[in-house]
C-alpha positions in Angstrom: 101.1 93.1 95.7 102.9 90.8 98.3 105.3 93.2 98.7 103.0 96.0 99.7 101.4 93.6 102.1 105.0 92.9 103.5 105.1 96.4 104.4 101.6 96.7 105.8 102.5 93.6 108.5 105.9 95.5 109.6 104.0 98.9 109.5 101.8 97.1 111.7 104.4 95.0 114.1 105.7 98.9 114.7 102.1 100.3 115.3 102.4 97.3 118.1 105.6 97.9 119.5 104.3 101.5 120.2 101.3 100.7 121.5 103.6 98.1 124.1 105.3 100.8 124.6 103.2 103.7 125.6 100.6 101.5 127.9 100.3 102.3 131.4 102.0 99.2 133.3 101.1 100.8 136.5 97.5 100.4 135.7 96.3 97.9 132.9 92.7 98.6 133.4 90.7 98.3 130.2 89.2 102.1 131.5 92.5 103.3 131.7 93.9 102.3 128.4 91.1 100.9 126.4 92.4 102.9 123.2 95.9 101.2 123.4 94.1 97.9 123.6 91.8 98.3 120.6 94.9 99.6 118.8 96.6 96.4 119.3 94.2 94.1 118.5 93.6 96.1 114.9 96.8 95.3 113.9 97.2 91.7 114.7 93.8 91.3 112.6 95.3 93.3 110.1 98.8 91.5 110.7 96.1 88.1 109.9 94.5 89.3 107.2 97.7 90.1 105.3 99.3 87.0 106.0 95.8 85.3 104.8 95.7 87.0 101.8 99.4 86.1 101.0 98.6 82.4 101.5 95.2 83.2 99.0 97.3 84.4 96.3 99.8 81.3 96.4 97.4 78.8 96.6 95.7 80.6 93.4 98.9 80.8 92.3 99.3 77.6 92.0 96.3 76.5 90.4 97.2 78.0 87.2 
């Protein structure tokens, strides 16, 4: 399973990276790319929650 969430956190890091990439720097106005933004921000929480969920199964790991 940690594997799959490996994947999931670069699969995210590259939905990031595209979403750097294809903002407007011209104009960084939440009206003018508020779907960019929201992208971004879903994939560091997912980026989190991954790496959260990793340190869950160690520490339950451990305890056996």
């Amino acid at each position: 399973m940690r594997k799959y969430r490996l994947v999931v956190i670069i699969f995210a890091i590259i939905l990031i990276v595209i979403g750097l990439i294809d903002l407007d720097y011209n104009d960084l106005s939440w009206t003018n790319c508020k779907g960019t933004y929201f992208g971004i921000i879903a994939m560091l929480f997912t980026i989190t929650a991954m790496i959260v969920s990793n340190w869950d199964d160690k520490r339950n790991a451990n305890k056996n």
